[in-house]
C-alpha positions as CSV (number, residue, x, y, z in Angstrom):
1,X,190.5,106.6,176.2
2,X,188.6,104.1,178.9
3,X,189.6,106.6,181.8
4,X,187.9,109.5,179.8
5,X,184.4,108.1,181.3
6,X,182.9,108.4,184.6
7,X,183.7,104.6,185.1
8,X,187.1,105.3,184.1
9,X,187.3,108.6,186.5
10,X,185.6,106.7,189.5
11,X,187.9,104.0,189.1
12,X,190.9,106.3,189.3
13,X,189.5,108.1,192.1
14,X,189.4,104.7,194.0
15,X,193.1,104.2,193.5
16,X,194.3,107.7,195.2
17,X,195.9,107.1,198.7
18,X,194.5,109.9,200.3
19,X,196.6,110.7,203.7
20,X,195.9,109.6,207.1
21,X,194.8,112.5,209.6
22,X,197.9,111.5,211.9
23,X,200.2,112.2,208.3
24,X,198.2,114.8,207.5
25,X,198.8,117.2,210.5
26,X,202.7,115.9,210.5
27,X,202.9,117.3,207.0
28,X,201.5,120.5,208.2
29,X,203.4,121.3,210.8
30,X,206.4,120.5,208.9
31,X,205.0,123.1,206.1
32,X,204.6,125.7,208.7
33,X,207.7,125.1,210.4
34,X,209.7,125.3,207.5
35,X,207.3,128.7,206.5
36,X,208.6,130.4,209.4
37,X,211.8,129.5,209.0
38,X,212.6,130.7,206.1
39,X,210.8,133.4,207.0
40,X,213.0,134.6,209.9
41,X,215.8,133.8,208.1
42,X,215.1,136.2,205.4
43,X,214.3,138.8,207.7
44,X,217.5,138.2,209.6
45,X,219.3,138.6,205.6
46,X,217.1,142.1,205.4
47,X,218.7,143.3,208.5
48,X,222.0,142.5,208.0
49,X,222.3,143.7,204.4
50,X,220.3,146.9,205.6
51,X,222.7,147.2,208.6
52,X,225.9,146.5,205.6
53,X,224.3,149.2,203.5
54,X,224.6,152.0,206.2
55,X,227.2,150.9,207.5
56,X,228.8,151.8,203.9
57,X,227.1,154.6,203.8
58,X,224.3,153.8,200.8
């Protein structure tokens, strides 16, 4: 267990490709996007199964 040491910890740390800010922000604002998305969509589901349900009389 090399990697079980600080050595072994600092040298992993070394090898993570942390993101570019440029990537970073792109990522983002695809995460959001899609967030909000989804989020009007399921409110769009809500109203149209609410409307369905009176509509039906439930």
């Amino acid at each position: 267990m090399k990697w079980f040491s600080i050595a072994g910890i600092r040298s992993e740390i070394s090898r993570i490709r942390w993101p570019k800010g440029k990537d970073l922000m792109g990522n983002s604002g695809k995460v959001i996007f899609f967030t909000v998305a989804f989020a009007l969509f399921f409110t769009v589901c809500e109203i149209i199964a609410s409307g369905f349900l009176k509509f039906v009389g439930i």
